[in-house]
N, C-alpha and C positions, 0 to 999 in steps of 0.2 A: 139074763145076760144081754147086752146093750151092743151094738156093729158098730165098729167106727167108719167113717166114709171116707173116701179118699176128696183132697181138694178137690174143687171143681177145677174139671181141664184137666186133670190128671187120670189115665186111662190105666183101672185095674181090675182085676178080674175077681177078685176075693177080697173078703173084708175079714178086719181080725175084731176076734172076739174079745171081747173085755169087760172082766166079771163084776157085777153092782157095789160088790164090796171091797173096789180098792183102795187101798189106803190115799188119804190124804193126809200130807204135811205141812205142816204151820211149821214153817224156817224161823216165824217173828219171836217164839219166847227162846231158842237156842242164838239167835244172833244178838238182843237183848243182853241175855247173859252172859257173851263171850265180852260184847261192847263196855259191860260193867267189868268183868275181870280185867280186863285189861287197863280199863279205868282206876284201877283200886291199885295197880303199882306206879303208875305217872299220876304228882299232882300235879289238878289245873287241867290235864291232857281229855278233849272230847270223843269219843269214839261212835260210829256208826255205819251200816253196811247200806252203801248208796244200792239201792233196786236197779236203777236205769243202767248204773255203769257195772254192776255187778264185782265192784272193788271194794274191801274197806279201807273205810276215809279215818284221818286222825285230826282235829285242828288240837298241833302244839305251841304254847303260849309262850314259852321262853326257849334259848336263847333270843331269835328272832322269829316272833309271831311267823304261823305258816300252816298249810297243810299237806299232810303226808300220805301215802296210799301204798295200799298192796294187793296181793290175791289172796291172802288167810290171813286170819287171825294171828297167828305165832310168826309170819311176816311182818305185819303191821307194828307188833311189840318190838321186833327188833327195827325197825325202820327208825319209830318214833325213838328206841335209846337211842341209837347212831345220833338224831337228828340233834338229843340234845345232849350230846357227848358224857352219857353214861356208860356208855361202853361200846364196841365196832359191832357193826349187822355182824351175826355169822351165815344167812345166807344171802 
């Protein structure tokens, strides 16, 4: 079992434990395939989860070329219908 250390210049007395075997998560083949789902009901519509801004992004082609952003997945699908008047966001 491995200590984590506090930053430096941070003044702590105890350090926590944290066991060799904790999971690590790959976010890339779950955000891949939410980016395809969503893909697969707008044609033409681009989908990807920018890292830096921690949003997902949409570039929609038609009415007028643009792009559209949310915080989740099922945000973004209603973003991009509103934008191209398939139907109103419901949230």
């Amino acid at each position: 079992m491995s200590k984590v250390q506090p930053p430096v210049g941070v003044r702590c007395s105890a350090t926590i434990p944290v066991p060799e075997q904790t999971a690590r998560l790959d976010a890339g083949p779950i955000q891949r395939a939410e980016a395809t789902r969503i893909e697969s009901y707008f044609l033409g519509v681009l989908v990807w989860f920018g890292h830096h801004t921690r949003r997902w992004w949409a570039y929609v082609p038609w009415p007028t070329p643009g792009l559209v952003e949310a915080s989740t997945p099922d945000l973004l699908s209603d973003a991009i219908a509103a934008t191209m008047g398939l139907r109103k966001g419901t949230r």
